[in-house]
Structures are given as C-alpha cells and as structure tokens.
N, C-alpha and C positions, 0 to 999 in steps of 0.2 A: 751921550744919551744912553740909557738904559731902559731894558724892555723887559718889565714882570708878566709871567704868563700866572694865571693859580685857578688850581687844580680846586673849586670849591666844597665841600662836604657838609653834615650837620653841624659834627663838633669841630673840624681839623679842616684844615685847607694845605697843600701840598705849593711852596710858591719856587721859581727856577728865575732867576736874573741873569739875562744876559746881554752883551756888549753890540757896540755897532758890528763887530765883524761877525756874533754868533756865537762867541764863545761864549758857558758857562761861566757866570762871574759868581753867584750865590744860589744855592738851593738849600729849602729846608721846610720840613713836615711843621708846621703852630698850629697852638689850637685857637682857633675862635673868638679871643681875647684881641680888641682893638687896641691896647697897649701894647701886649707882643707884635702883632702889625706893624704898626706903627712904629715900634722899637727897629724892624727887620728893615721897613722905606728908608728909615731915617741910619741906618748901619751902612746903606750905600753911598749915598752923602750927596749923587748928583744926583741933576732932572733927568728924571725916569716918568716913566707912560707904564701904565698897567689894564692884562685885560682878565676878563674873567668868562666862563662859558656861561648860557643864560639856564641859570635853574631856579628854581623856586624861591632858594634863600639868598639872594642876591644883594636886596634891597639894602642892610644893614651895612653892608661893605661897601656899595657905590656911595652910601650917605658918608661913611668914615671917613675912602679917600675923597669925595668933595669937597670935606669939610675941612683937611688938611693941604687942599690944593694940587694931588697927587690925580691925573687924569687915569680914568678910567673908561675900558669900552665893553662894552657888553654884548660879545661874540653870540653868533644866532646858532645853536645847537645842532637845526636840522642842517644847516647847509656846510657846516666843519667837517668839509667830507675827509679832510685829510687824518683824522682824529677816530672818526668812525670805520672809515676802513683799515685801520693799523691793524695788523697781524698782532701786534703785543700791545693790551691798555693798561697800563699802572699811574699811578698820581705822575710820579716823575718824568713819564714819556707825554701824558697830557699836555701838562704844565711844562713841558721844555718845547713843544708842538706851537702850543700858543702865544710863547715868547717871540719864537724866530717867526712863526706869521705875522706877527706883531709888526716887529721891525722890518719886517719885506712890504706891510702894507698890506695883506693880502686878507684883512681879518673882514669875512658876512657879519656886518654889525647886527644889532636887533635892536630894536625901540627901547630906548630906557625912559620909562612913562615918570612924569614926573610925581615928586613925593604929592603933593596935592589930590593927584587922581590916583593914587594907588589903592587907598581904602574901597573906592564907588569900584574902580575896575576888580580887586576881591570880592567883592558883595557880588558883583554882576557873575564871577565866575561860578562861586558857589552858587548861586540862583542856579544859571545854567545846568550843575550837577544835577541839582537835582530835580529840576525840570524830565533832565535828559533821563533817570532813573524812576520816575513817575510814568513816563509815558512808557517806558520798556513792561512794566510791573501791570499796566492795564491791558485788560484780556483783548481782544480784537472783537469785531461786530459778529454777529452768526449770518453767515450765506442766505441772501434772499432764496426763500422756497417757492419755486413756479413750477406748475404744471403746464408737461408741452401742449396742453388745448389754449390754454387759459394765458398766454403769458404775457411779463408786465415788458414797455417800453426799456425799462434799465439794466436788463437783466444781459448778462456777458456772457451765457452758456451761446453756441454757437444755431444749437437748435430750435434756441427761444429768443432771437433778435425780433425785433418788430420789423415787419417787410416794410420796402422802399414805398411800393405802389398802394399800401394800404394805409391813409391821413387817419390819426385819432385826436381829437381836441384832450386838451388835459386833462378834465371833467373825469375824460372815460377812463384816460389811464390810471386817474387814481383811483375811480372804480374797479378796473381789471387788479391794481395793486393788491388793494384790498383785499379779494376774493378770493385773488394769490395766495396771498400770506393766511388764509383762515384755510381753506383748502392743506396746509402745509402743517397746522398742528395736529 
C-alpha cells in the first residue's frame, strides 16, 4: 500500500509517495494537469490512498481521483497541527507530512460535501461575504439624547436609568422619549 500526501496550489501541486514503512518512494512538483496526475498514480502501479489539505481548490482533484477509483481524504487545515507548527514549511516537507499522517492514520478529516451541494454551499458562502461586508460598511445608530431631568426608560447612562420605585405606563415613556429626543437637537 502506498500513501500520497500533495501539497495543493493554484497552478502546481507538490505530491511525495510513500511505503508502508515511511520511506520516500516518489516525489515530484506537476502542474495542474489531470493527465500528468494521473500519469504520476498510475507510475506507482499499486493501491495507494491519497490525501490532500482542505483549501479552496480542492473540488477538481477529489472529482479526478473519484473518478479513477484512487481514494482520496480531505485533511481539515485547522486542526494539521503538526504542519502548522513546523519550524520549516516548503511544498516538500508538507506533502511528505501528510503522507506519513496518512499511513499512521492520524489525518483530522474534514467534510467533503458532495458535488451536488457544492454550487448552493458557494452561493451561500458568497452571500455570507457579503452580507458580512454590508453590515461592516453601515454607520451605527446616533446615541439617544436625554436630559438628566427628563429621562427616557431605555436609556444606559447610569444617571439617567428610570428608578425602581417609580411605575410609568408606556403611554408616558413614549412621551418622556419623545421630549427627550426634541430637547436634544
């Protein structure tokens, strides 16, 4: 059995093959190209497991090896502590990282949503962007104006709370509101 670890990128991916024992059996820098891939699975010759860290452009390489019968897992980024805290990150130390977790078992999978939901789950992400980037961009309310004779029920300054012992029907606090806020321009 053989364990591909690869190191993913936009154009190139960095992949390191190795054996039950650990050793180094194949590495090598491809680009992008699911025929060069596919060339490089198929140069090892036996059943091999391949994993890959979880980034953005994933999708296109889990559908390749699916579609070739070549398993794939799709390692969860935040919790690869052992990747994130290396003193030295290069493709080659990644991608040889995630072979041998590989083959010990030891890989935080993450969710590989299936191709079905993957369009609705991007629409909902970008939604969220910029949901998230709307509300950042809208100014905040302006501070209720109360005068301390005069003040209203809602009001958080400490010298203007409405006293315990003193009942007002809503009627009047929307009147005191009121008279507040015109008092205040």
């Amino acid at each position: 059995m053989f364990y591909t670890g690869i190191d993913l990128h936009q154009d190139n991916a960095f992949f390191v093959t190795v054996d039950d024992t650990g050793s180094v059996v194949k590495q090598q820098r491809l680009p992008n190209d699911p025929g060069t891939i596919l060339d490089y699975f198929h140069g090892i010759g036996a059943e091999h497991t391949a994993v890959v860290e979880c980034t953005s452009g994933w999708y296109w390489l889990s559908d390749l090896c699916e579609d070739n019968g070549i398993p794939l897992l799709l390692a969860h980024a935040k919790y690869l502590k052992a990747i994130s805290y290396a003193k030295v990150k290069t493709d080659k130390v990644d991608a040889t990282t995630l072979a041998r977790l590989l083959r010990l078992g030891a890989i935080p999978q993450a969710h590989k949503i299936s191709r079905e939901l993957r369009d609705l789950r991007d629409v909902m992400r970008a939604r969220l962007r910029l949901v998230t980037r709307r509300i950042r961009r809208t100014p905040p309310l302006p501070p209720l104006r109360c005068s301390a004779s005069d003040c209203c029920a809602i009001c958080t300054h400490a010298h203007m709370r409405l006293p315990i012992n003193k009942p007002r029907t809503l009627q009047a606090d929307a009147a005191v509101l009121v008279v507040s806020a015109r008092a205040g321009e």
